[in-house]
VEXPA-935372 format. One record per residue: y, x, z of N, C-alpha, C, O in turn. Coordinates in steps of 0.1 Angstrom, whole numbers, plus 2048, in hexadecimal, padded with zeros to 3 digits. Layout:
<atoms>
YXZYXZYXZYXZ...
</atoms>
This chain:
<atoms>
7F480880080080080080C80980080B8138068178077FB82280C7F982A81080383280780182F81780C83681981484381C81184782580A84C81481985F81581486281C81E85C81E82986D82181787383181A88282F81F88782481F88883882189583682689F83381B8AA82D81D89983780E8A083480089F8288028A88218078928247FF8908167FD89B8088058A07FD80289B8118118A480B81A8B38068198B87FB81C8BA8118138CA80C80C8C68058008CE7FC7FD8BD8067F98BF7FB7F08B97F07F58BA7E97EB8B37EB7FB8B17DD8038BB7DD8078BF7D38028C47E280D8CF7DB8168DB7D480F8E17C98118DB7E08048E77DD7F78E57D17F08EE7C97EE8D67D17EB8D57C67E58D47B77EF8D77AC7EA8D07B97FE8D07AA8028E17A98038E679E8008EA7B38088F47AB8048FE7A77F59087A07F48F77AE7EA8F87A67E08F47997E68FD7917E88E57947E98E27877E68E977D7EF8E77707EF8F27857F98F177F80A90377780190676B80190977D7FD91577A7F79187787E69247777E290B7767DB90B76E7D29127607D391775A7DD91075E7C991674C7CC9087447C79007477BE90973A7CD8FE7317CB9027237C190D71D7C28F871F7B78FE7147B18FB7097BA8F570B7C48FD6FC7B78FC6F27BC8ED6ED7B48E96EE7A88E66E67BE8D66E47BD8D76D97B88CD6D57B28E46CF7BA8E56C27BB8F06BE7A88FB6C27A48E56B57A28F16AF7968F96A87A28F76A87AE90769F79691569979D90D68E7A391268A7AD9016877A18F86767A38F467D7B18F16747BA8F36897B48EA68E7C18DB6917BE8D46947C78D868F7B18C86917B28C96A37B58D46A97B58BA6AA7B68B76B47B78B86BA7A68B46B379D8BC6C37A48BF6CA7978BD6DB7958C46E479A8B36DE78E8B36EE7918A26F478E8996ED78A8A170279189370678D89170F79889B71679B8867107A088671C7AA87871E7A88707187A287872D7B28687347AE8627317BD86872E7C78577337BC84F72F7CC84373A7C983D73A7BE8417427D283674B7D382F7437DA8337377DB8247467DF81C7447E68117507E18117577D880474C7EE7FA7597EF7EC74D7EF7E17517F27EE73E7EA7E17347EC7D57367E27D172C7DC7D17417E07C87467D27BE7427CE7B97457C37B87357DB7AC7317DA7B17267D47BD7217D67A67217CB7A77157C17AE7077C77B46FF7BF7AC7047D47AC6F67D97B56FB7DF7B97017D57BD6FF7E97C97057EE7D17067E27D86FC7E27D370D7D97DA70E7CD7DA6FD7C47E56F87BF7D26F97C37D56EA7BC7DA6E57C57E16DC7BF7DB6E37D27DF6D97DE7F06DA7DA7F96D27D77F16EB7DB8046EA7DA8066E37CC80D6D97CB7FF6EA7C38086E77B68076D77B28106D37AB7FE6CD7B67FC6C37B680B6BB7BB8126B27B680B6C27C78176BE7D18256C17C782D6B87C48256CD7C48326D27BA8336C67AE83E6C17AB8276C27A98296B679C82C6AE7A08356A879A8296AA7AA82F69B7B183F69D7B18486977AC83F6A77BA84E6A97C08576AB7B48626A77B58536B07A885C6B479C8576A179286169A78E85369F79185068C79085B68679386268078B85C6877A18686827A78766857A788067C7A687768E7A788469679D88669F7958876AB79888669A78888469B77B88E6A877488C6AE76A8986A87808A26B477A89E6C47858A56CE78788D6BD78C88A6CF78C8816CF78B8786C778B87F6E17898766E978586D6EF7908766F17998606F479685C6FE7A085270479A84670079985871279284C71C79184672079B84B7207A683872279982D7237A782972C7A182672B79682773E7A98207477A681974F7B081F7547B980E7517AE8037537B87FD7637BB7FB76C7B37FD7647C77FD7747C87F17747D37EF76B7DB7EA7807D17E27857DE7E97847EC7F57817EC7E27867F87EC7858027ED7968067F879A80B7E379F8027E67AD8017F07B27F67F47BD7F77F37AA7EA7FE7AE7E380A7A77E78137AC7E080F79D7F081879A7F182279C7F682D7977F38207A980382B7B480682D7BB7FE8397B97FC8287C67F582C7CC7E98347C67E283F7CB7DF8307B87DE8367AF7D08447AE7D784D7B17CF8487AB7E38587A67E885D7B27EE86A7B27EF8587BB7F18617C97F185F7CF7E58627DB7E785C7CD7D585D7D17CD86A7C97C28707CB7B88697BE7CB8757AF7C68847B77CA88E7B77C38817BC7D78917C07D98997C87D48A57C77D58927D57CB8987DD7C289B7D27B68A67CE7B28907D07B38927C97A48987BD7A189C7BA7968987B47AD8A17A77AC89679E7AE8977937B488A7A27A78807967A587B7927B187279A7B687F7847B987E77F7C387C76C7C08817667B78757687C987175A7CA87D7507D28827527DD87E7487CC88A73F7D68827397E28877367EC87373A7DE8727387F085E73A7EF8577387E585B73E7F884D7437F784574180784A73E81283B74280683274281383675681A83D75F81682E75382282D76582882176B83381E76683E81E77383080B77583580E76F84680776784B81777384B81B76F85982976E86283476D85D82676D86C83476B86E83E77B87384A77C87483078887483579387583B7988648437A186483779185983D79584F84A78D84F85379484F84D78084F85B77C85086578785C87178985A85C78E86886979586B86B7A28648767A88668617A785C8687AF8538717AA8458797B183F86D79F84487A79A83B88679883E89179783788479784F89379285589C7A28578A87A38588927AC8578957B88588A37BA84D8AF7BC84E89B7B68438A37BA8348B17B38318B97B78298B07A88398BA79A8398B979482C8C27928258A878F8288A77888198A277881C89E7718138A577482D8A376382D8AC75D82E8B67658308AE75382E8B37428308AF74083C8A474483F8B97378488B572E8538AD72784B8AC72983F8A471D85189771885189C70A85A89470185A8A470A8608A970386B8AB6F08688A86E686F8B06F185D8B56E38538A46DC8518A06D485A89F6DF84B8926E084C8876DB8558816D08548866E485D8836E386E8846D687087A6CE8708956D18718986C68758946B986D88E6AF8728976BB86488E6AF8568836AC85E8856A38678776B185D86E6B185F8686AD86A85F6A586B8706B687886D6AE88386D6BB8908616C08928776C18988746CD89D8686CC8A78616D68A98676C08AD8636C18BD8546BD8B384C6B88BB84E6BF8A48436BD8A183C6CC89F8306CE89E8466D78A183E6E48A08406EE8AB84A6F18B18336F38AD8316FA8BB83E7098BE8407158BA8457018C784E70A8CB84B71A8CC8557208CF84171F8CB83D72B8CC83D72E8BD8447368B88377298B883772D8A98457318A084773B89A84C7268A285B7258A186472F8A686F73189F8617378B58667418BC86674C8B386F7538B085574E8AE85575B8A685B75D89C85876889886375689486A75688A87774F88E87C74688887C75389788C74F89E89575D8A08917678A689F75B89B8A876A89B8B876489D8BF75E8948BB7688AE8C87668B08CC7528AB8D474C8A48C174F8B58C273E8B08BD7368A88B872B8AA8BD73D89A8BC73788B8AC7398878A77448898A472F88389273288189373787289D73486C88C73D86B88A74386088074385787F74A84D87673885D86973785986172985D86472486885872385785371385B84A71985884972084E83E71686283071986482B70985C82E6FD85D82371085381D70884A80E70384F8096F884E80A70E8547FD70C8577F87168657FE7208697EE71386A7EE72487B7DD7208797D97158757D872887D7CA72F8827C873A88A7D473E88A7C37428907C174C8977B274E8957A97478907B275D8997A876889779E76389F7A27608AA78D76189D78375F8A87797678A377876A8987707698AC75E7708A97597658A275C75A8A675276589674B75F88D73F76689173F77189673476088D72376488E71D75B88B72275088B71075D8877077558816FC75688E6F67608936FA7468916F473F89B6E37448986DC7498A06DF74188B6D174288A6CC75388D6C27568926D675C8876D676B8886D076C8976C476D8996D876B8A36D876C8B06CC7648B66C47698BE6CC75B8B36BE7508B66B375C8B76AD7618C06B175D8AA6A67638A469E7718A96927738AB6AF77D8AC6AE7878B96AC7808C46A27858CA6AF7798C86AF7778D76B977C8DE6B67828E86C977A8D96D27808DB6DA7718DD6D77688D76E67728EB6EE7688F06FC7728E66FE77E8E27027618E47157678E17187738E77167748F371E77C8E07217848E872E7858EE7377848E67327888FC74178190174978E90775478D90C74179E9057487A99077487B28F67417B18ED7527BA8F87517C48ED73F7CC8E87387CC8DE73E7CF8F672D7D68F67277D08F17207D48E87247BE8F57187B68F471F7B18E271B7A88DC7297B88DD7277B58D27247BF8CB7207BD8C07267CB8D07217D88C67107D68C97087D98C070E7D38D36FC7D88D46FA7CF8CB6F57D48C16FD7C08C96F87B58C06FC7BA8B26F37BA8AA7057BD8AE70A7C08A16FB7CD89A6F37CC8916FC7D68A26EF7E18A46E77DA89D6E57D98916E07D48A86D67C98AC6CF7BE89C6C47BC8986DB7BC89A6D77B588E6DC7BB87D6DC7B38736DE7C587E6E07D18756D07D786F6C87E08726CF7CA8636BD7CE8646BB7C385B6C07B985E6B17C584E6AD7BC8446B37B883B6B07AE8356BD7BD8396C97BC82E6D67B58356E17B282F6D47B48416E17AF8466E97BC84E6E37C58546F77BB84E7007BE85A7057BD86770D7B38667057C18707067BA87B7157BA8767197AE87571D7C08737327BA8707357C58677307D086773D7C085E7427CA8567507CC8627547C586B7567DD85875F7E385E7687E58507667F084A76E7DF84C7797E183D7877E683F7917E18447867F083B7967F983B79F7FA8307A480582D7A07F18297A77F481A7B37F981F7B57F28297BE80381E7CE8048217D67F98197E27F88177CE7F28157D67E480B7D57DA8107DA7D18097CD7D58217CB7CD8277CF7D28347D37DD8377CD7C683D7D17C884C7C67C88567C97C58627B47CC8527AF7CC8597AB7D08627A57CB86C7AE7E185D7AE7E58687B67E78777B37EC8827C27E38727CD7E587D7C57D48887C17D38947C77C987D7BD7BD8847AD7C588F7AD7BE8997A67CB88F79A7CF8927A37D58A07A37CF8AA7A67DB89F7AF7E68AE7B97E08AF7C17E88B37BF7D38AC7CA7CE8B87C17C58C07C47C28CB7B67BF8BA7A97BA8C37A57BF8CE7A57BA8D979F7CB8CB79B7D58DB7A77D68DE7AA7CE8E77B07DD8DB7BC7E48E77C47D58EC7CA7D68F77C57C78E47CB7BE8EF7C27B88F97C67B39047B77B98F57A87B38FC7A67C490D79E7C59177AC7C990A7B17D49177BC7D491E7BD7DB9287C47CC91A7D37CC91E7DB7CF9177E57C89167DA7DB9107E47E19057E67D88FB7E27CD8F87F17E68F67F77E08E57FA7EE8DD7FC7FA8E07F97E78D37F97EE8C680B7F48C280F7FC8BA8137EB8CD8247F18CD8297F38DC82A7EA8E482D8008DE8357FE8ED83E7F48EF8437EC8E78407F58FC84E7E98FC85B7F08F68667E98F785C7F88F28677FC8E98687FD8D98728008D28597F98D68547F08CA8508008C384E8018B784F80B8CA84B8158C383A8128BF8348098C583181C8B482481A8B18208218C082582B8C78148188C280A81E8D07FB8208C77F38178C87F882C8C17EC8268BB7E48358C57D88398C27EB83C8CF7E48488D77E08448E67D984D8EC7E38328F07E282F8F87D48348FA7CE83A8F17CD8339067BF8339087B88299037AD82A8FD7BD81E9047B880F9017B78118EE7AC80E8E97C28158E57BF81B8DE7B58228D87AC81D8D27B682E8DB7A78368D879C8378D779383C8D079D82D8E578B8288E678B81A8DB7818178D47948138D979180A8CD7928128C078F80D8B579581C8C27948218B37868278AF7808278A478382B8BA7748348BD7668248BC75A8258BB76C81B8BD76480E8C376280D8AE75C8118A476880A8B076980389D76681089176180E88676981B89576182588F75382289074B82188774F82189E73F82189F73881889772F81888F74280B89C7417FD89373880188172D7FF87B74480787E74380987273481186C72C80E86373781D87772882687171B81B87071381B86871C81487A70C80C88270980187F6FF7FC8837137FA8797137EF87271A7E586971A7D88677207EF8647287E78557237EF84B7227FC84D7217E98417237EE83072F7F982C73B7F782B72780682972E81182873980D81C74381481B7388058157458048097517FB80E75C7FA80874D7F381B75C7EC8237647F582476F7F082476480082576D80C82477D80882078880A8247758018167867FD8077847EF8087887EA7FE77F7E980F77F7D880D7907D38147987D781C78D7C980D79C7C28117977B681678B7B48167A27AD81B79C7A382179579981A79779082278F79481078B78F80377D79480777478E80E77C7A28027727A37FF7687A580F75D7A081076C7AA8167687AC82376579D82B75B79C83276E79182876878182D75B77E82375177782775C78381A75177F80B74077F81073677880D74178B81A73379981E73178982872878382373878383373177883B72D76C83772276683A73676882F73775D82672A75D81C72875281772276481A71476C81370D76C81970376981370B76E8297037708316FB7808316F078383370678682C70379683070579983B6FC79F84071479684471779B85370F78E85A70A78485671179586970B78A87271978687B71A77B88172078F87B72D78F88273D78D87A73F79386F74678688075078A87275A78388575877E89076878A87977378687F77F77F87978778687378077287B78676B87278E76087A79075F88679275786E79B74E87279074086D78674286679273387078872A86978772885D78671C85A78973485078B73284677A73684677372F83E77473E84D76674084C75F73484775873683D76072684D75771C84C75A71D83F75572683976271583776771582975E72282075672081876172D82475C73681674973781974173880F74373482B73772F82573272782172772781C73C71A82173A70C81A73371780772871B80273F71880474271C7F573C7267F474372C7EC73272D7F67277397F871A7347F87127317EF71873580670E73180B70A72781770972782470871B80B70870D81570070B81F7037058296F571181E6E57128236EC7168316E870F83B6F371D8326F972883F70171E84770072285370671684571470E84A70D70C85A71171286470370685B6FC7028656FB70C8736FB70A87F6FB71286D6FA71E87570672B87D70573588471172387371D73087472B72588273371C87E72B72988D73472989373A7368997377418947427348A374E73C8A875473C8B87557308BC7587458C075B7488CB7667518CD76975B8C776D74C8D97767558DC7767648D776C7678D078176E8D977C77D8CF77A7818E477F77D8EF76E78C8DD7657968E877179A8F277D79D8F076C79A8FD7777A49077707B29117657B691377A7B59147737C491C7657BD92975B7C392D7687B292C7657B293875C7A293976379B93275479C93C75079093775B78794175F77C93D75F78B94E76478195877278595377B77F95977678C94B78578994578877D94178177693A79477B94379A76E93B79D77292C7A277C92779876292379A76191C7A97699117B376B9187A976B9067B276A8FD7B676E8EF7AE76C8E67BE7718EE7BC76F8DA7CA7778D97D67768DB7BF7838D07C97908C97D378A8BE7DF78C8BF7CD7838B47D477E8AB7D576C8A37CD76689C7E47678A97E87588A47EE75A89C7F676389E7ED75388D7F47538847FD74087B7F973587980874987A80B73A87A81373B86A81E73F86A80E73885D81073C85281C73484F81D72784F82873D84C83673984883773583B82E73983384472883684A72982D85972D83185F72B83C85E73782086973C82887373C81E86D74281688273981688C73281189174281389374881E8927498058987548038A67577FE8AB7517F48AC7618068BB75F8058BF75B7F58C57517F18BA7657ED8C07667DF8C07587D68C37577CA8BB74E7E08B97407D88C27357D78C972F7DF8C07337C58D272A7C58CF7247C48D671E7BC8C071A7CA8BF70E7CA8B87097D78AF7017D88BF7117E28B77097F28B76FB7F88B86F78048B86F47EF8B96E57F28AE6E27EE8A66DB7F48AC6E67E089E6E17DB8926EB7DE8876E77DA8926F37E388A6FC7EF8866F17FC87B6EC7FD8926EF8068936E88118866D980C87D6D481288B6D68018896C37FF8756C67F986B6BF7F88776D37F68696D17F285D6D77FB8516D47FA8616DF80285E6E081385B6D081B8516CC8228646CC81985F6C082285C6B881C85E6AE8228566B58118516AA80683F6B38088356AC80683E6C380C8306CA81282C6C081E8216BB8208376BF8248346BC8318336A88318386A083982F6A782B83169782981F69382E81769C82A81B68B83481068783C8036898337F96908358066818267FD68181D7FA6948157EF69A8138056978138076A580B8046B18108026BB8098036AE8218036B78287F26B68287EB6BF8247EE6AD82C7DC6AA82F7D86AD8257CC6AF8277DA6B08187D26AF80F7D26BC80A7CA6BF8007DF6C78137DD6D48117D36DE81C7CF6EA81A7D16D58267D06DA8337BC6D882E7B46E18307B86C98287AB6CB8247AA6D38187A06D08127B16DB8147A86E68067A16EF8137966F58107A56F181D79B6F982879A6F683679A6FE84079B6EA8377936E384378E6EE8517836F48507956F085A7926F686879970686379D70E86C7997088587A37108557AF7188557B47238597B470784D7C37088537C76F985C7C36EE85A7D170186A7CC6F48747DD6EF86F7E66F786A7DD6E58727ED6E28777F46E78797F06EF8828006E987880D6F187C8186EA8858206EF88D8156DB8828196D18858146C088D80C6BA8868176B98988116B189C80D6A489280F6A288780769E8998066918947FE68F88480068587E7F669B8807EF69C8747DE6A087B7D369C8767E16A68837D16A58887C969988D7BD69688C7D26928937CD6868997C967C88E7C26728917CD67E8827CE6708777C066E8707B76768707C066386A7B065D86C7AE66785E7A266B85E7B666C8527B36768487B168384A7AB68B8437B76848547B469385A7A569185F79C6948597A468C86979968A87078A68A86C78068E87278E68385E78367A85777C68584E77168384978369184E77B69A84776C6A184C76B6A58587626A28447546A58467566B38537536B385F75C6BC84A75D6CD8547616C985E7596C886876F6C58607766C186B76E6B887A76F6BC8867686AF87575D6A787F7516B687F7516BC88A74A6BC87873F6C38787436D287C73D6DC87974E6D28837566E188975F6DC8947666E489A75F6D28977676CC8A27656D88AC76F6DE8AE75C6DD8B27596E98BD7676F58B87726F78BC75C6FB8AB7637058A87757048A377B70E8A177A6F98A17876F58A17906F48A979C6F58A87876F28B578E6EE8C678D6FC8C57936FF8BA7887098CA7867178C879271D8C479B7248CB79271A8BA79D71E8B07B071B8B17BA7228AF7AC70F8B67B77088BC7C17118C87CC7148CB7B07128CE7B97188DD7BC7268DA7C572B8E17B572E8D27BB7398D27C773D8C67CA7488C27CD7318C27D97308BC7E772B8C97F372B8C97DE7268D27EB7258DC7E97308E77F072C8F07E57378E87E07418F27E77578E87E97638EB7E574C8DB7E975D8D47F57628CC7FF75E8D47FA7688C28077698C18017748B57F57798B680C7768AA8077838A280778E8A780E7918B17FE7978A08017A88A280D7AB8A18157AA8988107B18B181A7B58B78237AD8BD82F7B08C181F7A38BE82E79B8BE82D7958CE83578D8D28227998D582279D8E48337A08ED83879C8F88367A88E58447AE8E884F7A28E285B7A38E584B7988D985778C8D28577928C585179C8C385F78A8BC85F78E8AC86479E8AD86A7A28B68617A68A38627AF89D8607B18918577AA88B8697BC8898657C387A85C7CF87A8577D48708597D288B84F7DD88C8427DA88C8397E18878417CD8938337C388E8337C188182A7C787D8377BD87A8357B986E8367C88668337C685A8397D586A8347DE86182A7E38668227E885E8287E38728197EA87A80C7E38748017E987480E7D786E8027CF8698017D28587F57D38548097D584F80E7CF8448107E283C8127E38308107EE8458127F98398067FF83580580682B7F97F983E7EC80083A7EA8128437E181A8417F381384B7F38218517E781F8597DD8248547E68198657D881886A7CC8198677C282086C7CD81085A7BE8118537BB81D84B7B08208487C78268467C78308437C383F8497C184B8457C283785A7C283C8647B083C8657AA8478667AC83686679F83086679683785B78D83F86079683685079A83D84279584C84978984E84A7A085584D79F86184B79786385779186D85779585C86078C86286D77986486877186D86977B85385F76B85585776885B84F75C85F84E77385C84376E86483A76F87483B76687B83A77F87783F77B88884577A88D85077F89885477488585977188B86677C88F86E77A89987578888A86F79488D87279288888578F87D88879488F88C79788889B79888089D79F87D8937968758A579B8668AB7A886F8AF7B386C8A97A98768B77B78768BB7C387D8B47CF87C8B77BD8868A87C68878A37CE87F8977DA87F8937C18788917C486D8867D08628907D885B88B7CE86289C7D185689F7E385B8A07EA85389A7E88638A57F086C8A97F886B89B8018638987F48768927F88738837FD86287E8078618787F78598807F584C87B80484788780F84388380284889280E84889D81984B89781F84289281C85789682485D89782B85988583785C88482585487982884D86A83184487283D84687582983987682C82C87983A82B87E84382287B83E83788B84883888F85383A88685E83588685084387D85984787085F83B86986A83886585583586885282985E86381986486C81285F85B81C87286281387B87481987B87E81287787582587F88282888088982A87389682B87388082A86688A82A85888D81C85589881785188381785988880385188B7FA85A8907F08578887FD8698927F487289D7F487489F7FE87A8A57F08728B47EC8758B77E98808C37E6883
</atoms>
């Protein structure tokens, strides 16, 4: 992944105030209808997520005939590249989704959003979880509308464990011995995937070090990747790796690394409830058998809790000279019908962002939804109990680059392939990040 530089930095600045002080046209003909053409990224690549919006977009452009909404679809590992490569070049979206809410604060870094606030209120404030809302709040003004939230849980396959004679496992150990354990017959006990173009591995080790107490940022938001708690998770997920994942996860990204469970190659995975869905569409035979549990902790009488809640943003980009018809088609998403019918392209998936849609007899009424009710409630709670990487300390742009430059996993990278120290790879990888942090934070 591309890492920005201090160059890179004045011209982000220069150009958001080109966009910050353009003039904007009016969105509206003299009748008041909506009038105008805007771009919408998004990262929804899977077939039925992707028809759900654009479906929505035909309707909404149906209705008002004097607009346009290009829809163009990007990886979610190419979509930090694609909008820090927008800011040199101009080529930017009038309003797009964003992998999380630690990437909106590196957009806020740059100064390339829109309040979100107008919006908000449309819609309904006291309908979205005040915490969600916090992490994309800067100096009052919100910057981001959680579209959709899930959080990170232990995935495993029920018949795997049956079969050993192995219980859930509810410590880090009792999941490495099982992972071991069932590392045998063409299966994996867990893959370990380090692509530097994904965020898994920085995700794998803010698991152990928040599941210890630590974090992955001091409270001065500097990188901590040398803590003790650290180390030993770095030393933990190396082992991982040698003893029971597939030597080519090495370079997997998140795609291809959910693909290996979804197959019934791993026995273990770490996911959000997008799992049920991809073994629906894999391997149906499996469904029966695949639930989910809180993620592992050091200790079994520890209290529960959850490294990573994600609450997926839409976000209204400065440079757009038509934020009215941004704003109006935002909440034409969020419309009862429009919203359910996005929310089932992946069922236990993506949960609600907002009240009063779970309870409804169309929500309800879906097959997954009733046949995951367990693993839903699960999921649930460790979306109110968790918060993104880093963001322990409240929003930051240092969270959203500690997840998003690929240094960690690069990190990871050099320990397995050239034998490099745990402590000195980790040190090196430290000591980038800090670089990284003091060139592009503001």
């Amino acid at each position: 992944m591309k890492k920005l530089t201090i160059a890179a930095l004045m011209l982000l600045l220069s150009l958001s105030l080109v966009f910050a002080n353009g003039s904007a046209e009016s969105a509206q003909a003299a009748d008041g209808e909506l009038n105008g053409t805007i771009t919408f990224w998004h990262s929804f690549t899977q077939g039925k997520r992707m028809e759900a919006v654009q479906a929505a977009a035909d309707q909404f452009m149906q209705m008002h005939p004097g607009v346009t909404i290009n829809i163009e679809t990007m990886a979610w590992g190419d979509f930090n590249t694609k909008w820090n490569a927008g800011l040199t070049t101009g080529d930017l979206p009038d309003m797009s989704t964003a992998q999380n809410t630690g990437e909106v604060a590196e957009m806020l870094n740059v100064g390339v959003l829109r309040s979100v606030d107008t919006v908000i209120d449309a819609i309904g404030r006291d309908r979205f979880s005040a915490n969600a809302l916090g992490d994309m709040t800067v100096d009052g003004e919100v910057y981001g509308i959680p579209y959709y939230s899930h959080a990170q849980v232990m995935w495993y396959r029920e018949d795997l464990l049956d079969a050993a004679g192995l219980d859930v496992p509810q410590t880090w150990d009792e999941f490495y011995d099982a992972a071991v354990a069932l590392t045998k017959d063409g299966v994996y006990g867990a893959a370990v995937s380090l692509s530097p173009n994904d965020l898994l591995g920085t995700r794998y080790l803010n698991y152990y070090v928040r599941s210890a107490g630590g974090s992955l940022l001091n409270d001065d938001l500097t990188a901590n990747l040398t803590s003790p708690e650290a180390i030993e998770g770095i030393k933990f997920w190396v082992d991982v790796y040698k003893n029971c994942s597939p030597a080519e996860t090495i370079n997997y990204t998140v795609n291809d690394h959910a693909t290996l469970y979804y197959q019934g190659i791993t026995a273990f995975d770490f996911n959000s409830g997008f799992q049920i869905d991809g073994v629906r569409n894999n391997r149906p035979d499996l469904l029966p058998y695949v639930s989910c549990a809180m993620l592992p902790r050091m200790n079994a009488d520890d209290p529960l809790y959850s490294a990573e809640a994600t609450h997926i943003p839409l976000v209204i980009w400065q440079n757009s000279e038509h934020p009215e018809i941004c704003e109006a088609f935002i909440e034409f998403l969020y419309e009862e019908d429009n919203y359910t019918d996005f929310l089932s392209a992946v069922p236990v998936g993506m949960l609600p962002s907002i009240s009063g849609i779970s309870e409804t007899e169309a929500y309800r009424s879906n097959e997954i939804v009733q046949d995951f009710a367990e693993e839903e409630a699960i999921i649930a709670e460790a979306i109110e109990l968790g918060s993104a990487i880093g963001f322990e300390h409240g929003p930051s742009a240092q969270a959203g680059l500690l997840a998003n430059q690929g240094i960690i996993e690069e990190m990871f990278q050099d320990i397995i392939m050239n034998g490099t120290p745990v402590e000195e790879a980790a040190a090196a990888a430290e000591a980038e990040l800090n670089e990284i942090f003091e060139a592009m934070v503001q």
